[in-house]
C-alpha positions in Angstrom: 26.7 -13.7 42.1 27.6 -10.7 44.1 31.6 -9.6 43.7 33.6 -8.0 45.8 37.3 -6.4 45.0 39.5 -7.4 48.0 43.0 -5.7 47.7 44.3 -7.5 44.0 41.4 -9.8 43.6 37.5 -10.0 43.5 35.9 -12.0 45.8 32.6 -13.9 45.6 30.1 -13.4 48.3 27.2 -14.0 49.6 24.8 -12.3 52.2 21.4 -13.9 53.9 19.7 -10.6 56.1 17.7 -11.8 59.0 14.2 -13.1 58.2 13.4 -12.9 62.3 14.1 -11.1 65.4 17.2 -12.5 67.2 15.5 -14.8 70.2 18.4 -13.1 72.4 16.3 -9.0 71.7 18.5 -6.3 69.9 19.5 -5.9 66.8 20.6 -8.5 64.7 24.6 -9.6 65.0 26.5 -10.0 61.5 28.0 -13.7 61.9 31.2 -14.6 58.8 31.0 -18.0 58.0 34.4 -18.7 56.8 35.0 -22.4 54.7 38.0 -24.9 54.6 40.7 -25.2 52.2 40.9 -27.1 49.1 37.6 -29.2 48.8 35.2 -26.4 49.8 33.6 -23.3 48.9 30.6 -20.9 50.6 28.7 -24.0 49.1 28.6 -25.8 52.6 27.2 -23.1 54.4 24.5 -22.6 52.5 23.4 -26.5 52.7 24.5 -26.6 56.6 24.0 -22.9 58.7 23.8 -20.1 56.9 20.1 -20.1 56.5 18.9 -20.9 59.8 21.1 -18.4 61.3 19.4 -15.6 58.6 16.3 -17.6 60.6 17.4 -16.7 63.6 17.9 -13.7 63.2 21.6 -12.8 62.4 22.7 -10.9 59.3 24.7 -13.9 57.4 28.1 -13.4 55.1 29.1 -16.6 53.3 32.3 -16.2 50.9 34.6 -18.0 48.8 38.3 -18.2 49.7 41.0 -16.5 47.5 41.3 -19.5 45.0 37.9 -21.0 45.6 34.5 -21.4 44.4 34.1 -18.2 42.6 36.4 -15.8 43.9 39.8 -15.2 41.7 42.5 -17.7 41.4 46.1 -15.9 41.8 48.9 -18.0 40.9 50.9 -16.9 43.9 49.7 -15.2 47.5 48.4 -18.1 49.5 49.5 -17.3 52.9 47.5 -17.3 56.0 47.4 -12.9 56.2 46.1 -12.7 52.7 43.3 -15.0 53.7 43.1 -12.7 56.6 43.3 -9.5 55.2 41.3 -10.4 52.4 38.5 -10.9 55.4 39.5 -7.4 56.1 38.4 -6.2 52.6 35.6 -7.9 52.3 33.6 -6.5 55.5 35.3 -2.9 54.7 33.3 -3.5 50.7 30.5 -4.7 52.5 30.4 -1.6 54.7 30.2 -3.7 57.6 32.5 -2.1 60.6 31.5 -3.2 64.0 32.3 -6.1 65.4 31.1 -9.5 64.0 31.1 -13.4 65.0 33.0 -15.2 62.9 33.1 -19.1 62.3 35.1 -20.9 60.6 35.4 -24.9 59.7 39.1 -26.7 59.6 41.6 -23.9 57.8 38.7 -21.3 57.7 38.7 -22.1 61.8 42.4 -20.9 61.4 41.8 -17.7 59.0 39.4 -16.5 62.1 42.1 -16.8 64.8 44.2 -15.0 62.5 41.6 -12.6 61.9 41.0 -12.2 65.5 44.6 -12.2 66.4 45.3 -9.4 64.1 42.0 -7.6 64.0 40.8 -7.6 67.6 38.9 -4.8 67.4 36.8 -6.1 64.7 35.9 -9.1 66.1 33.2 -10.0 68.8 33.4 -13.9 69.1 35.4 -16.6 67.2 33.7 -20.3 66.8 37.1 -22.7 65.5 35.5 -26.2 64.2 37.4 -28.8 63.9 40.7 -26.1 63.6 43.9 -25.5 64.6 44.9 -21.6 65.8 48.0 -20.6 63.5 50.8 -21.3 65.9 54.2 -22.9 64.9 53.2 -26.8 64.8 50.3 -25.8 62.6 52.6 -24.7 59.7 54.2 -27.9 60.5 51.1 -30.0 60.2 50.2 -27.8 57.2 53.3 -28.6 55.6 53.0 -32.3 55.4 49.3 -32.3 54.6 49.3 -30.7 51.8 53.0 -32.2 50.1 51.0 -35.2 50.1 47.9 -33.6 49.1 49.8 -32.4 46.3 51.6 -35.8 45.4 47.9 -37.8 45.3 45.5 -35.2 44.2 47.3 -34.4 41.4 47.3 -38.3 40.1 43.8 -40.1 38.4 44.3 -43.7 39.6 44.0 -41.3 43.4 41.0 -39.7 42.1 39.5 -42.6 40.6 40.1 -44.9 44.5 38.1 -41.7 45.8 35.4 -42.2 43.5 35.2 -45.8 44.5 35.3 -45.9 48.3 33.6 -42.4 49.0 31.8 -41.3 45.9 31.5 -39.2 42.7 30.6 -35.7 44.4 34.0 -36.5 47.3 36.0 -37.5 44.1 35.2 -34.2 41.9 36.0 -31.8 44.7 39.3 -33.8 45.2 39.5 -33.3 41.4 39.4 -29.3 41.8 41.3 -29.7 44.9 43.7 -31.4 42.8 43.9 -28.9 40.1 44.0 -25.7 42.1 47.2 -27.3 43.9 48.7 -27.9 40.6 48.0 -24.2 39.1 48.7 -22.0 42.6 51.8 -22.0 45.0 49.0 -22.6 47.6 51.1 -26.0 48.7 54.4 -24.3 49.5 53.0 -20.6 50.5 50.2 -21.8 53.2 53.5 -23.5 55.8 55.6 -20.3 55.3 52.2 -17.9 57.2 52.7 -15.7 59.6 52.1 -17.2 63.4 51.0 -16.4 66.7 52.5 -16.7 69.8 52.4 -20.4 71.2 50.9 -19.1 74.3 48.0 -17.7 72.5 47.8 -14.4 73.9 46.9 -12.9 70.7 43.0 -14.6 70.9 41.9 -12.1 73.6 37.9 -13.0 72.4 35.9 -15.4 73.4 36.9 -18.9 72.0 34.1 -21.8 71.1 36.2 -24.6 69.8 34.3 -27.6 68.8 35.9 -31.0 67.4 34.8 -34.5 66.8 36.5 -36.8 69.8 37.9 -38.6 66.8 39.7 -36.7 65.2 44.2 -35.7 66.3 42.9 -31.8 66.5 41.0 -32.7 69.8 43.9 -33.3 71.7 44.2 -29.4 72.4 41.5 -29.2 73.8 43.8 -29.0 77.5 45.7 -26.1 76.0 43.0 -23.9 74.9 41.2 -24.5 77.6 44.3 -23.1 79.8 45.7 -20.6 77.4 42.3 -18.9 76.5 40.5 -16.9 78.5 37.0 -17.5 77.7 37.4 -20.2 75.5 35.0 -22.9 75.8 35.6 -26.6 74.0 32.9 -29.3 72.7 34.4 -32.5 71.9 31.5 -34.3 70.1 31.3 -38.5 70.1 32.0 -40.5 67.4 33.2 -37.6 64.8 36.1 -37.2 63.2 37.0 -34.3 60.9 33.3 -34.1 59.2 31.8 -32.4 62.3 29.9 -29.8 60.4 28.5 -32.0 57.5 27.2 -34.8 59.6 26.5 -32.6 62.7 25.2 -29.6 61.2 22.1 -29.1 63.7 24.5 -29.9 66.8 26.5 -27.9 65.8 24.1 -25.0 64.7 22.5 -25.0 68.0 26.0 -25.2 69.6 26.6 -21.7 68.4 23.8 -19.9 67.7 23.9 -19.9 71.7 27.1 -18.9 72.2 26.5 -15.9 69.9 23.2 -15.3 71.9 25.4 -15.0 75.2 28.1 -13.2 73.9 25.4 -10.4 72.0 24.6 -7.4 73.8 21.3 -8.2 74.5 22.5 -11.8 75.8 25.2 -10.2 78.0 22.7 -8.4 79.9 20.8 -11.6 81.1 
């Protein structure tokens, strides 16, 4: 269980080297797999992309969230630029300083648009799935999401309908999710983040932004599409929110080829 100091906390990480040559020629791109709030951890990488991109030949960081999995649990410090420069800290401890691909599923989608938005020069491509970028109506969605999060999780009768309609393993990481609202300031810090600009000028890399066509977020798909220069958007049928669990080899070909066109190697093509 490799750790990692990150400014006041330790960070748990993990890192999957390429087993092949990338299919694209050069040398192998680093690629940041960044996980959702509450009910995930580095965990659903590792069962989803994180190896067959090592298979692919990229150079694979998985980590756990401030408050996740196995990194520290600070009462207070939950908004969006200590997720961001906590991502900062990490590749710096890692030794990693050119530019790497990040992706990132639901909030982790978010923490890489910050982390692009604030550390362009770091960052090569950005893949958002199933995110919002952190302008002003995302506090706002943010806001109310997790009140009620905190007003349900936090009860057993709410855990105990979760174990009934969508299983043990959805009702034990609603449990956790439960608890680390109820021990953190996570709920109230997360809608007070720092922003962007509404016109997105900030995300000045290339944008893959892929969402299932049943879920709210795809309905900005027009304005990324107009506001982002080299963005490109994948609506995927009959998804909702769950695109990378029950589309994980869509969605693992989806971006393994946009990091192959937006590597060196690929560029030249």
């Amino acid at each position: 269980m490799p750790k990692i100091r990150t400014g006041e906390i330790i960070t748990h990480v993990q890192q999957l080297p390429a087993t092949a040559v990338p299919a694209h020629g050069g040398e192998p791109q680093v690629v940041v797999f960044v996980h959702g709030l509450l009910t995930d951890s580095l965990a659903s990488y590792y069962f989803t992309l994180g190896p067959a991109f090592a298979a692919a030949g990229h150079d694979v960081v998985m980590y756990d969230l401030r408050g996740h999995g196995r990194s520290d649990r600070p009462r207070t410090g939950y908004r969006l630029e200590a997720f961001v420069d906590d991502l900062a800290a990490l590749l710096d401890g890692l030794g990693i300083t050119g530019r790497v691909h990040l992706v990132g599923n639901s909030f982790g989608g978010t923490v890489a648009a910050g982390f692009a938005a604030w550390y362009p020069d770091r960052v090569a491509t950005i893949t958002m799935i199933e995110s919002e970028p952190p302008v002003a109506v995302w506090n706002e969605h943010m806001k109310a999401g997790l009140a009620d999060a905190k007003e349900h999780l936090v009860l057993e009768e709410s855990i105990s309908w979760i174990a009934a309609h969508h299983g043990a393993h959805t009702a034990r990481l609603s449990r956790n999710a439960g608890r680390i609202l109820r021990t953190t300031t996570l709920a109230e810090d997360v809608p007070l983040s720092r922003t962007i600009d509404d016109d997105l000028s900030a995300l000045a890399c290339p944008l893959l932004a892929v969402f299932g066509d049943e879920s709210g977020l795809s309905a900005q798909v027009p304005d990324l599409e107009e506001r982002v220069a080299g963005c490109r958007t994948v609506v995927l049928p009959e998804q909702g929110h769950s695109v990378l669990v029950e589309q994980p080899a869509v969605t693992r070909d989806l971006v393994l080829g946009w990091i192959a066109e937006h590597s060196p190697a690929g560029a030249l093509r």
